[in-house]
Backbone bond lengths (Angstrom), bond angles and torsions (degrees), N, CA, C in turn:
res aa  C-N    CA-C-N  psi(-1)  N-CA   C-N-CA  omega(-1)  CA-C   N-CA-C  phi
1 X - - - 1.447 - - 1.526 111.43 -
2 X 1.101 124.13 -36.81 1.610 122.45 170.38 1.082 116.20 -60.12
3 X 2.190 124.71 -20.48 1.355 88.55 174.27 1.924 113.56 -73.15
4 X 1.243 113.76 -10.16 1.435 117.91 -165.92 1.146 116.53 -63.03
5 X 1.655 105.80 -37.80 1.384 122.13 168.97 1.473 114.98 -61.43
6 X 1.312 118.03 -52.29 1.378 102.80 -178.04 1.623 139.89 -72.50
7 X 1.906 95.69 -14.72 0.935 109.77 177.09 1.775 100.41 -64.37
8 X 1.103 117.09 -57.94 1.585 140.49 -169.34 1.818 88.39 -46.67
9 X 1.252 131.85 -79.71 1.353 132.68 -179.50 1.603 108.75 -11.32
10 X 1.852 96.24 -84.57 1.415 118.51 165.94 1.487 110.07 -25.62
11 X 0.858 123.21 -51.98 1.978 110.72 -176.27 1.254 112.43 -66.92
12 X 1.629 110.88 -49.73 1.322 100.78 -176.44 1.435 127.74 -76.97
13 X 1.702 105.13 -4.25 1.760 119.71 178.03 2.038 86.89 -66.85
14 X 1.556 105.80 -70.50 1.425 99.36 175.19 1.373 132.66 -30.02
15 X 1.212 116.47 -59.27 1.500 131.00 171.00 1.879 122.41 -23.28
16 X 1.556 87.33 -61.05 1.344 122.01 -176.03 1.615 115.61 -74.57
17 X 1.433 114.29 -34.96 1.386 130.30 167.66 1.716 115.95 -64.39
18 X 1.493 101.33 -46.92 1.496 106.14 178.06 1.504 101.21 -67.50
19 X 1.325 128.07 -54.79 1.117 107.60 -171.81 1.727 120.46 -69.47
20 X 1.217 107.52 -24.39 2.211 104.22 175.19 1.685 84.44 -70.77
21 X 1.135 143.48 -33.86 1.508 114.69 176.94 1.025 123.96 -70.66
22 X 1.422 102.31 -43.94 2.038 96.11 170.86 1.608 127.96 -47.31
23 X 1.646 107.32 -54.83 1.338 145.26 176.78 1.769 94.77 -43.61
24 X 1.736 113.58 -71.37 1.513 103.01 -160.60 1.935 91.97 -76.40
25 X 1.551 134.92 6.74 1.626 101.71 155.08 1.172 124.28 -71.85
26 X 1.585 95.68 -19.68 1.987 111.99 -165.02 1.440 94.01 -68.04
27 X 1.640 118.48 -40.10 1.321 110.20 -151.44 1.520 101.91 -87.45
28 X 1.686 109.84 -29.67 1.330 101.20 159.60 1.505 149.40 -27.52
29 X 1.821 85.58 -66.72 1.595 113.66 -179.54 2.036 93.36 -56.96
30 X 1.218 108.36 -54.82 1.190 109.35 -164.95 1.558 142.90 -56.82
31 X 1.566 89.65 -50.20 1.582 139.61 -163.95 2.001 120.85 -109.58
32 X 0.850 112.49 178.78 1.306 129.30 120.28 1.885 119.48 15.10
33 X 1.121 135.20 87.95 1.293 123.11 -176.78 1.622 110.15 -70.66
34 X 1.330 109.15 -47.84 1.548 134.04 177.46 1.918 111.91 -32.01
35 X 1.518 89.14 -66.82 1.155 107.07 155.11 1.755 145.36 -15.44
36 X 1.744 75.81 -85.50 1.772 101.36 157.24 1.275 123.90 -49.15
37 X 1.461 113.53 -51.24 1.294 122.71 -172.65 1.476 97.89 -56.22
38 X 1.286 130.69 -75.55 1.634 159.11 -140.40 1.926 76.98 -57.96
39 X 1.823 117.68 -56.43 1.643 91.85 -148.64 2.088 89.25 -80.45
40 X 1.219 118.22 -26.60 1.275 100.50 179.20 1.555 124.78 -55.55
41 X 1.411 118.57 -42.78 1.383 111.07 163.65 1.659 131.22 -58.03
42 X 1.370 99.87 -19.00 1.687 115.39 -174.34 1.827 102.01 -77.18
43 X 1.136 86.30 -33.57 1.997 107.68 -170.35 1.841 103.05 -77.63
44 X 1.146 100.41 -50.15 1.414 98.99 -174.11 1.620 109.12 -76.19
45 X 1.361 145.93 -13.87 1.498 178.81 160.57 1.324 80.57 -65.75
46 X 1.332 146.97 -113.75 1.605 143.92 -159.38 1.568 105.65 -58.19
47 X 1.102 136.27 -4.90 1.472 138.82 168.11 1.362 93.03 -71.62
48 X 1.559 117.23 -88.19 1.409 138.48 169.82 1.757 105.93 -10.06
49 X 1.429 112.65 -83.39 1.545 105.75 -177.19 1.583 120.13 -75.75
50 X 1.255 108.29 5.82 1.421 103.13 149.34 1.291 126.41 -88.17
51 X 1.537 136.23 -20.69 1.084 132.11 177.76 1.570 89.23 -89.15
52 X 1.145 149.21 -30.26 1.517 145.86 175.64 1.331 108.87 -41.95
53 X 1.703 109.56 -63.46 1.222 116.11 173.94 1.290 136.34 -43.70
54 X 1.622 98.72 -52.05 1.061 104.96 179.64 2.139 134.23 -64.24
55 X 1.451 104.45 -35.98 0.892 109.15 152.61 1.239 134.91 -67.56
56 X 1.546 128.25 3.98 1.677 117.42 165.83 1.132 117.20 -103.64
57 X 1.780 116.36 6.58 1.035 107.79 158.74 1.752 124.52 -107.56
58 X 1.312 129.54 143.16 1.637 127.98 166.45 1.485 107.09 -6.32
59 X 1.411 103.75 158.72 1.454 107.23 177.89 1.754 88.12 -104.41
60 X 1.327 104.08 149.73 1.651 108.74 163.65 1.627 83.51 115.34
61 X 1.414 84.93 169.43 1.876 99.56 -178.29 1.174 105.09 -89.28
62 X 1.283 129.69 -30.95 1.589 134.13 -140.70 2.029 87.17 -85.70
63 X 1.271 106.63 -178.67 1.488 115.12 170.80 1.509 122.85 -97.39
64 X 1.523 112.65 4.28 1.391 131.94 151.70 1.872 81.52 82.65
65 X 1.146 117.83 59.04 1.466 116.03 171.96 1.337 99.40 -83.27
C-alpha cells in the first residue's frame, strides 16, 4: 500500500509544480520578476521530485504482490 501512496503524493507534488511554473511566468510577464522567479524555481523543485518519486516506485497501482 505505500507504493500507492507514494505514487499518489508524486502526482500531486507534479500537479502543483506545473502549476507554480505556469503561475510564476504569469507573474513574471505580469508582476514582480522576484516573485516569478522564486515560484518558478519552487515549481520546477516539486516537478523534479515528483517525477523522482514517481519513478522509484512500480508502475501500476497494485503493490506488485
Amino acid at each position: 500500500m505505500e507504493f500507492v501512496r507514494t505514487r499518489k503524493l508524486s502526482r500531486i507534488a507534479m500537479s502543483l509544480g506545473s502549476l507554480s511554473v505556469i503561475a510564476g511566468g504569469l507573474t513574471m510577464y505580469f508582476g514582480p520578476d522576484g516573485l516569478g522567479d522564486g515560484m518558478m524555481i519552487a515549481g520546477f523543485a516539486l516537478l523534479i521530485g515528483g517525477v523522482a518519486a514517481l519513478a522509484s516506485t512500480p508502475v501500476g497501482e497494485d503493490e506488485g504482490d
